[in-house]
NUTIVEX-419004 format. One record per residue: x, y, z of N, C-alpha, C in turn; residue in three letters. Coordinates in steps of 0.05 Angstrom, whole numbers, plus 32768, in hexadecimal, padded with zeros to 4 digits. Layout:
XYZXYZXYZala ...
END
This chain:
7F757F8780147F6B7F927FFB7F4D7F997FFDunk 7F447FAA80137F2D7FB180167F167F948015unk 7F1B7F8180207F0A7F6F80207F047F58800Eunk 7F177F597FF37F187F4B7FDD7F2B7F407FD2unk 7F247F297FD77F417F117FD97F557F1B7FC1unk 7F6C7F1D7FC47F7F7F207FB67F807F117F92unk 7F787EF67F997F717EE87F877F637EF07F70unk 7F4F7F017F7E7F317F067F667F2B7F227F5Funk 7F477F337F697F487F4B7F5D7F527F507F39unk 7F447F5F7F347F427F567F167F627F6A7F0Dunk 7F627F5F7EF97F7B7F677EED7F717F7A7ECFunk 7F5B7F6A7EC27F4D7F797EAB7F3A7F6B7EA3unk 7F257F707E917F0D7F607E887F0A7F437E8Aunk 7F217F357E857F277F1B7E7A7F2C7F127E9Dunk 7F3A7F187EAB7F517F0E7EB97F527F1A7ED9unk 7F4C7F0C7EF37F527F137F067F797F0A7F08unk 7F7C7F087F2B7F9C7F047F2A7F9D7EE17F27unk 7F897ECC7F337F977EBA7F2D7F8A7EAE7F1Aunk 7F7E7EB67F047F727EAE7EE87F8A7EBC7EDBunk 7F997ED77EDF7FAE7ED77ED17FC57ECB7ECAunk 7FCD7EBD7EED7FE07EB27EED7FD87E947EDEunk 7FC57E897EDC7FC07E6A7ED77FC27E6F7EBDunk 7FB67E877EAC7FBB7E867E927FD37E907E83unk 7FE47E987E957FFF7EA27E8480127E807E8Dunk 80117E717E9E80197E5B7EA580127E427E86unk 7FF67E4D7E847FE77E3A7E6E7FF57E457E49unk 7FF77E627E517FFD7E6D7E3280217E5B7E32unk 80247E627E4F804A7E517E47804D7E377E43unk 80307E257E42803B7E057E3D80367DF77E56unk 802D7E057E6E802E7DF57E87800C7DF57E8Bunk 80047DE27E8D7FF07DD67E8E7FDF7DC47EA1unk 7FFF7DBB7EAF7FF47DB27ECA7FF67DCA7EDCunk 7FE57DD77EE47FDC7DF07EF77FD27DE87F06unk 7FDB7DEA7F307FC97DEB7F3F7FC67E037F57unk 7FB37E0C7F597FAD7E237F607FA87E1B7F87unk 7FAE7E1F7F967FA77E217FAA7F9A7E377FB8unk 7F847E2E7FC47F6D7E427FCD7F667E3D7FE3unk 7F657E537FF87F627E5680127F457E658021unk 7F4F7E8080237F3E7E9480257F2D7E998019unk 7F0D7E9680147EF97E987FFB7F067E8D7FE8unk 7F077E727FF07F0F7E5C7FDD7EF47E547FC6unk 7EE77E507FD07ECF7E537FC67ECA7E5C7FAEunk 7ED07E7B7FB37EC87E927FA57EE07E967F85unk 7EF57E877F9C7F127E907F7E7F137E747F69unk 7F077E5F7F837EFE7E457F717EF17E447F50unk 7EDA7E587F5E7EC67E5B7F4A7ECC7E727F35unk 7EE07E847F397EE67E9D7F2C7EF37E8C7F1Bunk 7F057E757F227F197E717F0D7F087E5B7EFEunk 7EF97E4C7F047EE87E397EF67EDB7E4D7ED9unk 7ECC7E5F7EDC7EC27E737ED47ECF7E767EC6unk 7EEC7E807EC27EFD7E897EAE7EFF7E727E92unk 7EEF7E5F7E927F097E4A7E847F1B7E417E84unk 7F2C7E447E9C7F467E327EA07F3B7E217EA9unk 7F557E0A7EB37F497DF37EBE7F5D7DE67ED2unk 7F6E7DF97EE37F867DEE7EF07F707DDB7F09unk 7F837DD37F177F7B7DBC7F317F7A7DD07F41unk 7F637DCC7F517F6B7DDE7F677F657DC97F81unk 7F727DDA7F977F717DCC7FAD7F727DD87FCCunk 7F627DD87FD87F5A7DE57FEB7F717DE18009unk 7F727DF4800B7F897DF880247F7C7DF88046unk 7F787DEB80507F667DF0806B7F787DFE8079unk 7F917E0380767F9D7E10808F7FAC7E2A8081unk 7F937E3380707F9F7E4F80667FA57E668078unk 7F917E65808F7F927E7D80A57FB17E7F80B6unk 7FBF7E6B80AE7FDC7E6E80B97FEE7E7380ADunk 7FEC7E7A809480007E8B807E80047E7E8066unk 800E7E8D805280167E82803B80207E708035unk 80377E61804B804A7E57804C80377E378049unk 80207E3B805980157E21805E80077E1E8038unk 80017E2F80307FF27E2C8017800E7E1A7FFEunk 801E7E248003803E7E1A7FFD803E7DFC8000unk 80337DF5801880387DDD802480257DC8800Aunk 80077DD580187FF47DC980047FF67DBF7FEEunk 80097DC87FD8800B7DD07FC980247DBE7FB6unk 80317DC97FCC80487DAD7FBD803A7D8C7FC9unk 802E7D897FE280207D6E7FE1800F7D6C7FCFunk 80037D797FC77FF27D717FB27FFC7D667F8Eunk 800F7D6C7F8A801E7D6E7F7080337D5D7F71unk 80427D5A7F8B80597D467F8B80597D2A7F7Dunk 80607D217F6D80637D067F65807D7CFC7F5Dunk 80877CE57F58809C7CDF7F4D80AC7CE87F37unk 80A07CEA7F1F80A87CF37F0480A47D1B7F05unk 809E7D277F1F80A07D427F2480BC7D4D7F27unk 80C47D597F1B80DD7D6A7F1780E97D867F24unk 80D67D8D7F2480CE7DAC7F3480B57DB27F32unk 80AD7DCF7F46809C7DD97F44809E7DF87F35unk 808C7E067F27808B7E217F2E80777E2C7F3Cunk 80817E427F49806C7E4A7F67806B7E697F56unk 80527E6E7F5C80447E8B7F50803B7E907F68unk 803F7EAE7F78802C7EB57F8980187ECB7F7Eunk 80017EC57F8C7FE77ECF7F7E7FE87EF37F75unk 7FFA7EF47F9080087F1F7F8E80137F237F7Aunk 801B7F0C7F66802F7F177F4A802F7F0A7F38unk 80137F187F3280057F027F13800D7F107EFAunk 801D7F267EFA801F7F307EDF803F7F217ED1unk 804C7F0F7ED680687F077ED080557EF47EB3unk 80677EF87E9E80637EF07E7D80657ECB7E76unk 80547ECB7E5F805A7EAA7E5E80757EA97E50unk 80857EC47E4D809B7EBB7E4B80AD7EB97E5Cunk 80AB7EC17E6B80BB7EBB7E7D80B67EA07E91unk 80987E9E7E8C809A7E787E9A80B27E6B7E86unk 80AE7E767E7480C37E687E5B80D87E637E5Funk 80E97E797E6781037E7C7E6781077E6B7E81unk 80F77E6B7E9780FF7E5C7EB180FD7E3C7EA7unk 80ED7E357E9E80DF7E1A7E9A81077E0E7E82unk 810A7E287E73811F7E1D7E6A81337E1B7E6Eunk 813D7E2C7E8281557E317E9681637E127EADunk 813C7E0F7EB281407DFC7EBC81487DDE7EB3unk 81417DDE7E9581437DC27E8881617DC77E83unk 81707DDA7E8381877DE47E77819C7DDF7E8Dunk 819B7DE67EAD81A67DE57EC581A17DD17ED3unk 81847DC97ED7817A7DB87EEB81827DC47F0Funk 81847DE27F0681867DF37F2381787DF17F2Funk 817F7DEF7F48816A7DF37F6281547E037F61unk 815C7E187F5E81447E377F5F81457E417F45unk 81347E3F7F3381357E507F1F81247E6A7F1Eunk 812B7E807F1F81207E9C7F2581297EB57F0Funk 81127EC37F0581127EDA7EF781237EE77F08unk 81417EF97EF981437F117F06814F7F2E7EF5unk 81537F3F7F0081547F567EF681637F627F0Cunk 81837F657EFE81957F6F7F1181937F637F28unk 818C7F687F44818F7F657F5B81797F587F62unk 81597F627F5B81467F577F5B81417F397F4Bunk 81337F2F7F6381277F0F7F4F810D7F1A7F52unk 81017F087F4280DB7F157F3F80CB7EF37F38unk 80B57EF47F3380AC7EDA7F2B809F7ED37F15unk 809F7EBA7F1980937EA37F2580B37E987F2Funk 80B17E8A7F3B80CA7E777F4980CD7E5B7F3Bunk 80E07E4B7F3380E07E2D7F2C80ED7E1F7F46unk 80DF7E0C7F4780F07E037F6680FA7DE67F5Dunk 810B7DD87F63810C7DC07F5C810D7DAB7F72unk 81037D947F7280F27D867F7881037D757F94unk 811B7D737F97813B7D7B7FA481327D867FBAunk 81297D9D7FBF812A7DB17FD3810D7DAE7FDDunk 80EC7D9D7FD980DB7D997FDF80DF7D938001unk 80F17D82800980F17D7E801E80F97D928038unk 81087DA0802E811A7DB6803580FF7DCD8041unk 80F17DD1802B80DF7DDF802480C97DD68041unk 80CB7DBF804080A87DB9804F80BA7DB0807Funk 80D77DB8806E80E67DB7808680EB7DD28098unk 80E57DEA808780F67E06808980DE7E0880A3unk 80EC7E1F80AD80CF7E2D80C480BC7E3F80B9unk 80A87E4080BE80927E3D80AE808B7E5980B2unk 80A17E7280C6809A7E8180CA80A27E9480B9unk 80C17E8A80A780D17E8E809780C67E8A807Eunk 80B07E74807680A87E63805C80CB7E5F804Cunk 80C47E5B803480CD7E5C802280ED7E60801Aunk 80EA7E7E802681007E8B801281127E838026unk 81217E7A803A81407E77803B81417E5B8024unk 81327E518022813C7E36801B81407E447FF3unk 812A7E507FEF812C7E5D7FD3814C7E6D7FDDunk 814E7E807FDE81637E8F7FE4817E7E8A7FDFunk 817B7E6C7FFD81977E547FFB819E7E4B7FEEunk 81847E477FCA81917E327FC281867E3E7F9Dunk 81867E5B7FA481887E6B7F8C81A67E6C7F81unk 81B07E667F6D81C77E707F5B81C57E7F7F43unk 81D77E847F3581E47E967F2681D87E877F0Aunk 81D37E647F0781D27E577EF181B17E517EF4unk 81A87E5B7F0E818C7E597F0A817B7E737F08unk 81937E8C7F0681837EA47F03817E7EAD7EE8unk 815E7EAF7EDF815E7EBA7EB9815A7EDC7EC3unk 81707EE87EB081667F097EAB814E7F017E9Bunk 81407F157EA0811E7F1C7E9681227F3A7E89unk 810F7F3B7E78810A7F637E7980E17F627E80unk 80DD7F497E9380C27F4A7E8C80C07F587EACunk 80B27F707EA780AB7F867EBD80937F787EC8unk 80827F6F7EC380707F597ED280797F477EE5unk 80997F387EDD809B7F2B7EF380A97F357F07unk 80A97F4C7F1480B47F5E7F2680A47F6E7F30unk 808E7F6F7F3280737F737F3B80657F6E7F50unk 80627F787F6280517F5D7F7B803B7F757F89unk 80227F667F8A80167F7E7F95800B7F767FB8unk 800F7F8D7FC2800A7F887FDE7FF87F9E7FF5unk 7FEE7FAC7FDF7FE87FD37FEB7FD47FCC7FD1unk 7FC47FE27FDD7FAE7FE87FCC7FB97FFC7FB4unk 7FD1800E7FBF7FDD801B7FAD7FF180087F9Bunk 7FF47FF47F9C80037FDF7F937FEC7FDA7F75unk 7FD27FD27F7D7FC87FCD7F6E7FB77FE97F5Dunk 7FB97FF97F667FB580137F4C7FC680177F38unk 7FE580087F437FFC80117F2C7FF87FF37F1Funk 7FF07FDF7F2A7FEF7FCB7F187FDA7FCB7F01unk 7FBD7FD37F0D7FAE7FD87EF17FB87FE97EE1unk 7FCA80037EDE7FD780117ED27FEB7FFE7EC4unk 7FFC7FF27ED0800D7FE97EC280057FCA7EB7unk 7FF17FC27EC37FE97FAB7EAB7FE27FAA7E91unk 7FD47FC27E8F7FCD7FD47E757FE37FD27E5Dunk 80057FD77E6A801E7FCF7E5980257FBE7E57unk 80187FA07E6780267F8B7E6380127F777E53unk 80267F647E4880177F4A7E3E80257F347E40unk 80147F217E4380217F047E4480257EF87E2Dunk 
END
């Protein structure tokens, strides 16, 4: 993205990507937020301090080897006994609604499914709910793969919510990615 962490590209006046994501997390009731920061950690540290939120953040030393490791971070940091699941936001798809944290967060109290995931027809979109079950799975998978077989494997039908939220189907990755997102952030709200 021309030199500027993904993180701290702004979304609108108020709001880069992961001050968006921490505050549509916070508008849904979730409050325990932790942000993991790698690359100009520093810099997204302080962007989000700045904002008025107040999630945990926690620094990833082995960001330069992929996402997957920031994943890792991430659930060690948060794991505890009385933890149930996680939801995982990636920083590329900060426009998904605090309603739809909603609908996952309720799906899940409703199922107790493995994977709880926004989808739309064929497409799933995010944030992801993971439950707490598959942590090990997770920090077992090959790291080249991260994540998603184990999401994938252990996605169902009782953990999938239809959405109509066009935000969480969104992911930006191209610079032209992000010209249609300031365009289309403009239509969305949390």
């Amino acid at each position: 993205m021309k030199g500027e962490p993904k993180a701290l590209l702004r979304i609108d006046d108020r709001d880069n990507f992961v001050t968006r994501i921490v505050r549509t997390f916070n508008q849904a009731g979730i409050d325990d937020v932790v942000v993991v920061v790698g690359h100009e950690g520093i810099r997204v540290g302080d962007a989000v301090r700045g904002s008025g939120l107040s999630p945990k953040l926690i620094t990833n030393p082995a960001y330069e080897t992929g996402q997957f490791s920031s994943l890792l971070a991430g659930l060690d940091a948060v794991e505890r006994p009385d933890l149930d699941a996680v939801m995982l936001a990636l920083v590329d798809a900060p426009l998904f609604s605090a309603s739809t944290v909603r609908a996952l967060v309720q799906r899940f109290e409703e199922t107790h499914a493995s994977v709880v995931r926004a989808v739309r027809g064929d497409e799933h979109g995010h944030p992801v709910l993971i439950a707490r079950r598959l942590f090990n799975a997770i920090r077992r998978t090959d790291p080249g793969q991260g994540a998603k077989p184990v999401v994938r494997g252990n996605a169902s039908a009782e953990g999938d919510v239809p959405v109509e939220d066009r935000g969480a189907f969104i992911d930006i990755d191209t610079p032209e990615d992000y010209a249609a997102l300031l365009d289309e952030a403009g239509r969305i709200t949390v």
